[in-house]
ZAKOL-492520 format. One line per field, with one value per residue (C-alpha): residue number from 1; residue in three letters; y, z, x. Coordinates in steps of 0.5 Angstrom, whole numbers, padded with zeros to 4 digits. Layout:
N
num	NUM,...
residuo	ALA,...
north	Y,...
up	Z,...
east	X,...
//
This chain:
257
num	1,2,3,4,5,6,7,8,9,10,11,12,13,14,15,16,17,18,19,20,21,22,23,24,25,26,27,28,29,30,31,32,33,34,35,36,37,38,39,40,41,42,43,44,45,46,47,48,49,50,51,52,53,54,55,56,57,58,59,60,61,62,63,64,65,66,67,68,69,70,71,72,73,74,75,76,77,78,79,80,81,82,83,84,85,86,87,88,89,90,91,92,93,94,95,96,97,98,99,100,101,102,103,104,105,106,107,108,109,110,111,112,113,114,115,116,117,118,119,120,121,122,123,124,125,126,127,128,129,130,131,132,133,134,135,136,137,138,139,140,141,142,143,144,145,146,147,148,149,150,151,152,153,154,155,156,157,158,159,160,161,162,163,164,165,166,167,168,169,170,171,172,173,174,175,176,177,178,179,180,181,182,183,184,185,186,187,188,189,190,191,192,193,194,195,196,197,198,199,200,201,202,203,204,205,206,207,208,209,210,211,212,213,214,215,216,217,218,219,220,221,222,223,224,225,226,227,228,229,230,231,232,233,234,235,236,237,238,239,240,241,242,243,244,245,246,247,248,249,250,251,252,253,254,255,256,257
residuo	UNK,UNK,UNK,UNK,UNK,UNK,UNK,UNK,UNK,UNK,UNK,UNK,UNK,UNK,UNK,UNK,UNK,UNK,UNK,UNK,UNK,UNK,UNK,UNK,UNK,UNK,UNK,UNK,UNK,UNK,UNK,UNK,UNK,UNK,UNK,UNK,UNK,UNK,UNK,UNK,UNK,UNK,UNK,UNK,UNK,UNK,UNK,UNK,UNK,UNK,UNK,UNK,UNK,UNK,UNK,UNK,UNK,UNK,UNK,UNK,UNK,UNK,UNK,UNK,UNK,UNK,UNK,UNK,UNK,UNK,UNK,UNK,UNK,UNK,UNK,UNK,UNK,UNK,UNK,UNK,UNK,UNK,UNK,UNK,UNK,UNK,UNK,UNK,UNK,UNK,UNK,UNK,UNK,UNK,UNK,UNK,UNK,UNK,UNK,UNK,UNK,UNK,UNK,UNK,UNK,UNK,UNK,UNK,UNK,UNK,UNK,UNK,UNK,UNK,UNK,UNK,UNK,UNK,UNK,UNK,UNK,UNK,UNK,UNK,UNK,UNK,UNK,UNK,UNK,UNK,UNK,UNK,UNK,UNK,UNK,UNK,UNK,UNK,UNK,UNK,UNK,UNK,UNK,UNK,UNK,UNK,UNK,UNK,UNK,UNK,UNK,UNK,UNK,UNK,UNK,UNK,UNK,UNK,UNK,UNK,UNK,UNK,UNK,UNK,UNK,UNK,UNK,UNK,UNK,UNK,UNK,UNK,UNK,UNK,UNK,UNK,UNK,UNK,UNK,UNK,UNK,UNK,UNK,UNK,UNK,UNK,UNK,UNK,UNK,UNK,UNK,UNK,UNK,UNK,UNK,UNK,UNK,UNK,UNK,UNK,UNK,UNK,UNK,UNK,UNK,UNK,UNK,UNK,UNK,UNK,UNK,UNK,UNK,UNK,UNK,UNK,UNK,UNK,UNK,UNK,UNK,UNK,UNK,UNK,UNK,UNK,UNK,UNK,UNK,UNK,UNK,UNK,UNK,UNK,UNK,UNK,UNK,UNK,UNK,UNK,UNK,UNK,UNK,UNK,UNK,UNK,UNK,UNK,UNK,UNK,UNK,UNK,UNK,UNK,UNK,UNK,UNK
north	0194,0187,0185,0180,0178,0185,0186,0179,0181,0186,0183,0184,0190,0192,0194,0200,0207,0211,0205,0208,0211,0208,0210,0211,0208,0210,0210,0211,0203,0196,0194,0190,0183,0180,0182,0188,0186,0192,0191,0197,0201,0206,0210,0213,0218,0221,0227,0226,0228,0223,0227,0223,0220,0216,0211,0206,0204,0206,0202,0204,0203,0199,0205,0204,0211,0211,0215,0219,0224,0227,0229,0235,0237,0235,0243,0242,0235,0235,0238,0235,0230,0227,0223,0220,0214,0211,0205,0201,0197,0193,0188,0185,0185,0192,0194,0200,0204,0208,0213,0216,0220,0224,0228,0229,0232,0233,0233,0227,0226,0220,0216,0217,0222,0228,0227,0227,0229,0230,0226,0230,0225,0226,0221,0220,0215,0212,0208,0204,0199,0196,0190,0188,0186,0181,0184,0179,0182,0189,0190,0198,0198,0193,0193,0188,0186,0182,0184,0181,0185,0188,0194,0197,0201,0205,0209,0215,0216,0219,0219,0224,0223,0231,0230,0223,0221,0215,0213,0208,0206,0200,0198,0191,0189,0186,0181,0182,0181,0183,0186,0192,0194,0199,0201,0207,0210,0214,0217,0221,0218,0212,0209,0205,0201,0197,0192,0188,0183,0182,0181,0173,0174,0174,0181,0185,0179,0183,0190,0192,0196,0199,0204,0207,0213,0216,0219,0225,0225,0231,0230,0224,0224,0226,0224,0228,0222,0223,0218,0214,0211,0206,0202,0197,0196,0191,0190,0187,0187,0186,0193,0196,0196,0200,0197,0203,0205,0210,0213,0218,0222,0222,0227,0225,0227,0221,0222,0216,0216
up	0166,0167,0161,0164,0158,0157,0163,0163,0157,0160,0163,0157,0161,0167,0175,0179,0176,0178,0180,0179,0175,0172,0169,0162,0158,0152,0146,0143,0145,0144,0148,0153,0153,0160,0165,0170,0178,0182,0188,0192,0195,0191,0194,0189,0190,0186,0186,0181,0180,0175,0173,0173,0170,0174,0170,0173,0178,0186,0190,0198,0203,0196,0192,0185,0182,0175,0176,0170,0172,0166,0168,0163,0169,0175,0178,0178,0183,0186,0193,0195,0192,0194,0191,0191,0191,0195,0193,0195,0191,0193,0187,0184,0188,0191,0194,0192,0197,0191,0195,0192,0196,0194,0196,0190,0191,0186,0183,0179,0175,0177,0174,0179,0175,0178,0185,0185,0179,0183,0188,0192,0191,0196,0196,0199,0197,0199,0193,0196,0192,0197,0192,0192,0185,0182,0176,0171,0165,0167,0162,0162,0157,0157,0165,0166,0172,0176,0182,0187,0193,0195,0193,0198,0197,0203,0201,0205,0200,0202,0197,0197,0196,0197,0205,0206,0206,0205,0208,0206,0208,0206,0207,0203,0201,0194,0192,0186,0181,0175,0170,0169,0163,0162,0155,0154,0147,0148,0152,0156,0153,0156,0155,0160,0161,0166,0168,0173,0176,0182,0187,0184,0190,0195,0196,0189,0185,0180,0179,0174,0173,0166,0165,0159,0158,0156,0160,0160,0165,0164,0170,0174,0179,0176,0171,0167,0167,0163,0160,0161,0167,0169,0176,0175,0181,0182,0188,0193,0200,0202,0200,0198,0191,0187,0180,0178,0173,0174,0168,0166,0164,0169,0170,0174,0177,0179,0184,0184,0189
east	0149,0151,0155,0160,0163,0165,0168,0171,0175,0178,0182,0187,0189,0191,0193,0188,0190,0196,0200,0206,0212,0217,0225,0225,0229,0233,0230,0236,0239,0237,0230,0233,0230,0232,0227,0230,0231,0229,0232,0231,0224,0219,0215,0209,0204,0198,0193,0188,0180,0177,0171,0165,0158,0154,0148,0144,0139,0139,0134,0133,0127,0124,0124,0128,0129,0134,0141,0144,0149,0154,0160,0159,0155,0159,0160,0152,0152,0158,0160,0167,0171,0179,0182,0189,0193,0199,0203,0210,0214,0221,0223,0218,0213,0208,0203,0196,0192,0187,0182,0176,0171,0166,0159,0154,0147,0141,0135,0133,0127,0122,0117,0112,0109,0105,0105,0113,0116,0122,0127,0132,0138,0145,0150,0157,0161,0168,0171,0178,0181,0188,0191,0198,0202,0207,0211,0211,0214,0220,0225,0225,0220,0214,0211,0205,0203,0199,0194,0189,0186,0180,0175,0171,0165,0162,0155,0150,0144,0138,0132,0127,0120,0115,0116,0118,0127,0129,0136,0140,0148,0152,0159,0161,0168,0169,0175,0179,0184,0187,0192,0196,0200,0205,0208,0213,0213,0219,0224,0218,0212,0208,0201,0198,0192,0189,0182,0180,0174,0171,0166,0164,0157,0161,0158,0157,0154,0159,0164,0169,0174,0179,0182,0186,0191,0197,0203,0208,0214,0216,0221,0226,0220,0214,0209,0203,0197,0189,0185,0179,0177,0170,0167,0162,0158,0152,0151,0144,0143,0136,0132,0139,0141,0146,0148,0151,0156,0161,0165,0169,0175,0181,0187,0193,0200,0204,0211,0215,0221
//
């Protein structure tokens, strides 16, 4: 779970998912090689449901249990989820509020053997990510950008042990930095990719996050997104521990004004 220099490289890539929609250029005209100078505001929305797995460990009250969740399962453990995704942009310069709320409950087997061949496990869990970025490459056809900001994770879990629940929340705010890069590869397709770092001990010994995926705009304002999307947290407070890591597939629809 803790493969710093794996993450680390991942910072080749860029911005928190669903940062934004961009003009599509004329594939037909020489690339433009200076960069571009918007000079006006954009708004971008987005829904989308990122389908998740879930592996690693939770400690809560000092009981470790191991946490394997398949999203190929996810109608089995999950009870509600929202996501979504706000930014604003005026030149080079923007901002990114990324939302993801979800309740999971389920059954997880435990190495306590026959005393508890079970624990009940229920979750909820607010995962934020608010960055502001600097575009340092817009000429209409390669976008890469440069972000810093912060990750908020906010958890509810409770574990139970035959009769005995054990509770556990925790709030913490993670510092970050990273890229995102954005390629068109036609009139009206695009690949994107991003990846960021964070954490440093400041509250998370240390997170990360990368996604990869291809784009469709199927018209002026609105884009088709589906790719792959990864969160890394390891985090330690006192008898609280979540390293986890939660990965999976993730389709979008993107509004850009």
């Amino acid at each position: 779970m803790r493969s710093t220099i794996a993450a680390t490289l991942l910072l080749v890539t860029g911005l928190p998912v669903l940062a934004g929609i961009t003009t599509q250029p004329s594939f037909e005209e020489p690339l433009v090689t200076a960069p571009a100078e918007p000079s006006e505001w954009r708004v971008h929305l987005a829904l989308y449901a990122w389908l998740q797995s879930l592996d690693g460990d939770i400690t809560t009250g000092g009981n470790t249990v191991p946490l394997s969740l398949d999203f190929d399962d996810i109608t089995d453990y999950l009870d509600m989820s929202l996501m979504g995704a706000f930014g604003v942009n005026y030149g080079r310069w923007g901002f990114l509020l990324d939302m993801n709320y979800a309740e999971l409950s389920t059954n997880l087997p435990t190495p306590l053997g026959i005393a508890a061949p079970f624990v009940s496990f229920k979750q909820e869990q607010w995962l934020v990510n608010a960055v502001g970025s600097y575009a340092l490459v817009r000429n209409g056809v390669t976008e890469l950008d440069v972000y810093a900001g912060l990750r908020l994770n906010a958890l509810d879990v409770d574990l139970g042990v035959n009769a005995i629940t054990l509770g556990g929340s925790q709030e913490w705010i993670d510092p970050i930095i990273g890229l995102r890069f954005q390629q068109q590869l036609s009139s009206s397709f695009f690949f994107r990719a991003i990846g960021d770092i964070g954490g440093f001990g400041v509250s998370s010994d240390f997170t990360w996050q990368a996604m990869a995926a291809f784009g469709w705009q199927f018209s002026e304002c609105g884009s088709f997104l589906l790719g792959y999307r990864a969160v890394d947290t390891d985090y330690e407070q006192g008898g609280f521990a979540w390293d986890v890591n939660a990965h999976g597939p993730i389709l979008g629809l993107e509004f850009g004004f």
